[in-house]
N, C-alpha and C positions, 0 to 999 in steps of 0.2 A: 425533509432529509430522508435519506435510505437508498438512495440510485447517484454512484456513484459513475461518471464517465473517464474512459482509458480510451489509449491510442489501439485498435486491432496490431496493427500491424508493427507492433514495436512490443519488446518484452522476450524474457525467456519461453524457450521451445521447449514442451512438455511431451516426451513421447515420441515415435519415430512417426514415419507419414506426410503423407499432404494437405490432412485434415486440417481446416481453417480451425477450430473451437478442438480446445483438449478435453478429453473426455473427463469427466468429476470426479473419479478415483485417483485420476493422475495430479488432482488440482488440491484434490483433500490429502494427499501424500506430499506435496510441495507443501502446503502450509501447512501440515506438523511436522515439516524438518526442520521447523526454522523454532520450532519449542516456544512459540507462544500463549500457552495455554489453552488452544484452541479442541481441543481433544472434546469436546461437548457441543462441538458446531459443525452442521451440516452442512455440505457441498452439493449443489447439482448446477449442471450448464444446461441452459436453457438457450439454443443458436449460441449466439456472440455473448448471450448474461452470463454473470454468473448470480448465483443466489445462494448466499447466507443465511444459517438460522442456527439458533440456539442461544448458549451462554459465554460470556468470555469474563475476565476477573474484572478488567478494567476500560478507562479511554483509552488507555495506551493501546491495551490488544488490540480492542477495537478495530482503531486507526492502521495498525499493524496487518490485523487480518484482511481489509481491507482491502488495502495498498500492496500486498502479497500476492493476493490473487487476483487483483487488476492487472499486475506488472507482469502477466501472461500471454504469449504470445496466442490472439482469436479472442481473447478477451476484450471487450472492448464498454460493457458495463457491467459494474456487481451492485449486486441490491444487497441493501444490509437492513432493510427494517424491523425484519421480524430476527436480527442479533441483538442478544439485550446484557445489557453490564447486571453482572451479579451484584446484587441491592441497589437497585438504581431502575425508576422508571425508562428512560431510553438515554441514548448517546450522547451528547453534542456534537455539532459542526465543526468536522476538523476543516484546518489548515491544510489545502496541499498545493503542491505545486506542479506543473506539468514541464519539465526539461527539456530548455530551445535549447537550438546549437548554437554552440559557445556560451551557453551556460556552464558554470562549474559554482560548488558549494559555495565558494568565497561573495560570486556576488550575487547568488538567491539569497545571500543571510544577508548582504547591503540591502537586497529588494524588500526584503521583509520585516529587518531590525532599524533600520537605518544606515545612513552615510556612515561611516568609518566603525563600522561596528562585524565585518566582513570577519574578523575574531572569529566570532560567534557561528561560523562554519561547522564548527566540531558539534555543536547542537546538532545541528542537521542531520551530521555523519550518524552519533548517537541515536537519534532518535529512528533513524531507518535500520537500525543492525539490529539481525544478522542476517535483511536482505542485502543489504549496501557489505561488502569485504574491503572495502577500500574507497577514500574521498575521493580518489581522480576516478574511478568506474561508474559516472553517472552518463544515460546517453539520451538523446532529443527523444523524447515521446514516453520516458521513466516518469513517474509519479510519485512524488515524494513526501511522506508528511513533514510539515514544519510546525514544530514544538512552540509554545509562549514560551517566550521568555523567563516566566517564573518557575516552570520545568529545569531551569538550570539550580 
């Protein structure tokens, strides 16, 4: 675990320009807008990577800082090995999911929970804010973490 893959060409655009890969300051300024705790983790792009290092409090962050600055336009891997959960030897393997078209919340959370359980949408929604501002703004090539169950 630790090399995470994203779509290049899908994701928010950081910056003005034609430059495929956003540059690291603009990417370490993207993920602390989002107030994840992330204020102790280092940014740098490497071509299309990105790489992660330092501390974050939790899985959630983790998973969050992750999925933040994969979901960047020129990004297309972030490495997170050397990001380490405060009291904790390393991460675990999230859940994520990569957004076909005509995917929508309702039935990633059937894919993932089960048949009639599309409910369970609002997990989803949760667990991605405050990159996600809204359930219907997900689009083909977004990468979403999907929470267990017992996160609700």
């Amino acid at each position: 675990m630790g090399l995470f893959s994203f779509i290049k060409n899908a994701g928010k655009k950081l910056g003005i320009g034609d430059d495929d890969a956003p540059q690291a300051e603009a990417v370490k300024k993207e993920l602390d807008s989002f107030d994840l705790g992330t204020q102790n983790v280092e940014v740098s792009v490497e071509g299309d990577k990105c790489v992660l290092k330092g501390v974050v409090a939790d899985q959630t962050a983790f998973e969050k800082a992750v999925v933040a600055v994969g979901n960047t336009l020129g990004i297309s891997r972030v490495e997170a090995a050397e990001l380490k959960l405060a009291g904790a030897d390393k991460a675990a393997e999230p859940a994520l999911h990569t957004v076909k078209k005509g995917d929508n919340l309702w039935s990633i959370a059937e894919a993932y929970y089960g048949k009639g359980k599309g409910a369970k949408h609002i997990l989803i929604f949760d667990a991605n804010r405050p990159m996600l501002s809204h359930p219907d703004k997900i689009y083909p090539g977004q990468v979403l973490r999907i929470p267990d169950l017992s996160e609700a």
